[in-house]
N, C-alpha and C positions, 0 to 999 in steps of 0.2 A: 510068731508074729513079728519080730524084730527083726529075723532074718528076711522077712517080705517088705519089711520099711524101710532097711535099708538098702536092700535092691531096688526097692523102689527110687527110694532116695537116689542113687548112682544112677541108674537109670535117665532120670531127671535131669542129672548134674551132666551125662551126657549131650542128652539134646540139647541142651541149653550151650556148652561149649562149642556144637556143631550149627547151630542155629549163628550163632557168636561169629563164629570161624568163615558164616558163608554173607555176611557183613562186610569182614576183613579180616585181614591176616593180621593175627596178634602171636606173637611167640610166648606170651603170658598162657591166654585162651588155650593155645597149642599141647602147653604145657598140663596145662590143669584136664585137656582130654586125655592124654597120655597115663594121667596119674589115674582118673576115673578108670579109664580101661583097663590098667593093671591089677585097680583094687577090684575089677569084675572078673580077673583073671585072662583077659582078653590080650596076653602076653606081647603076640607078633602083631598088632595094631598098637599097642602102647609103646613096642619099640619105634615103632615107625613116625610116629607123634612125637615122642619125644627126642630124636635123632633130629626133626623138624625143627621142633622151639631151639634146641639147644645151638643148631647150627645158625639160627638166625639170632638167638641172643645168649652166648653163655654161661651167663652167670646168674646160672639156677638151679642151687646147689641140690636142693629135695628133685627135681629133675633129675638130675646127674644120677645121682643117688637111688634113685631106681631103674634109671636107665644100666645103671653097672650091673646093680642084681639082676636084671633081667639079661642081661648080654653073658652074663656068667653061666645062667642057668640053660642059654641058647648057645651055650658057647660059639657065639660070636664073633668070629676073627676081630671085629670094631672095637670087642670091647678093652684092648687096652688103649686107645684113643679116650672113649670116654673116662678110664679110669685116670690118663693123664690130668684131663682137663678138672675132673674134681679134687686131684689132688694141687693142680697148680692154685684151684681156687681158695682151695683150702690146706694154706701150706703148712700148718701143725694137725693136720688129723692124721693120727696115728694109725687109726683101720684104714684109710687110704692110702696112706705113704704103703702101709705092708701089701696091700692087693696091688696097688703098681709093683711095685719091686716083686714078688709073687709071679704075677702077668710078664711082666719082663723077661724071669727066669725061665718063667716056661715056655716060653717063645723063643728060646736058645740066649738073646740079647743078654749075654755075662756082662757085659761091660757097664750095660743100662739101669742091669738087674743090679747092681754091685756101688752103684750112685744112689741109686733110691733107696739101698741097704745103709747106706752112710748116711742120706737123709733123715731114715728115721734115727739111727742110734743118736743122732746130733740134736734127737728133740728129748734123749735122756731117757732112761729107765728101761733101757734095751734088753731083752729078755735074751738067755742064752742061746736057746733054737736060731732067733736071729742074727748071734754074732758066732756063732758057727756056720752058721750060712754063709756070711760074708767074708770069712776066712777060707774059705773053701773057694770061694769066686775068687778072693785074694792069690790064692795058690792058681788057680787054673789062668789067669790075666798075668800072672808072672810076676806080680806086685808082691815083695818079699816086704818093706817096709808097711804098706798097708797090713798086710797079714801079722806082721810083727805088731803092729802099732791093738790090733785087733784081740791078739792074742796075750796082752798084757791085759786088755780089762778080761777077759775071761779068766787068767789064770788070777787076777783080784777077787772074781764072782766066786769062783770055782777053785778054791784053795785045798779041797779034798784030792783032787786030778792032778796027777803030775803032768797029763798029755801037752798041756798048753807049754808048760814050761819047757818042757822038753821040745817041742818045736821051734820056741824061740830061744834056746840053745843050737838047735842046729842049723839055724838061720845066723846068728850069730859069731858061728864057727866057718860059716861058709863065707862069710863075708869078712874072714881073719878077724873077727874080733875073739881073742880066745879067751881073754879076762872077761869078758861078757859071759860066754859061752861058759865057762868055768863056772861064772856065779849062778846060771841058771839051773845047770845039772846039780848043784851044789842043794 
């Protein structure tokens, strides 16, 4: 019974958005059919609504926000545009900053992917997975001081693992510092 009320219910909330929308153009309206449609499962209409509100008004974060899962799931060339845009709007959310920088990465973009990786560690509590990641972009950008700079909170997280230290010993060494280099092997 509930699962018919509340079909019902979206249903309703539909037409009323389109009833709404054929009034005037509202990027509110826009939005709210976009969301009905996804909660109906009516996926490639719901992107299409809400790729609509958000271009005409962006800052609509539950918008956004379903537009990313949904463009993910469609894998969407767009969706690292959207994923930008929610995270510009929302500059400490942490599952944002990681699916851009994510999206970044996998779209080859090291350089982009490798700023968003900075973004988040800079909002604190950077989990390992992430700051190997970006030691890794750090090595492949040529950026020896980033990678260095990276590889001193790992080997602070990660005092078990010689690897870190051992890289910023060899980074160290390459760059004549040998008393550095000395202290890290040490």
């Amino acid at each position: 019974f509930r699962q018919t009320e509340l079909a019902r219910k979206m249903l309703a909330g539909e037409e009323k958005y389109r009833a709404a929308l054929t009034l005037a153009e509202d990027p509110f309206a826009r939005a709210g059919l976009g969301l009905v449609l996804a909660a109906q499962g009516k996926n490639d209409e719901a992107r299409v609504e809400l790729r609509k509100a958000i271009t005409a008004h962006p800052e609509q974060p539950a918008a956004l926000s379903v537009l990313v899962k949904l463009s993910l799931e469609a894998k969407d060339p767009e969706t690292v545009n959207a994923a930008q845009a929610l995270a510009d709007l929302r500059p400490k959310d942490r599952e944002a900053r990681r699916m851009l920088a994510e999206l970044r990465f996998d779209l080859g973009d090291k350089a982009a992917a490798a700023k968003e990786y900075e973004r988040l560690v800079r909002l604190g509590n950077a989990e390992l997975p992430v700051l190997q990641r970006l030691t890794t972009l750090y090595r492949f950008l040529n950026d020896a001081e980033g990678e260095e700079r990276t590889l001193q909170i790992i080997a602070a997280m990660d005092e078990k693992s010689a690897d870190a230290n051992m890289r910023i010993a060899e980074l160290r060494y390459a760059r004549k510092d040998l008393e550095g280099a000395e202290g890290q092997w040490l």
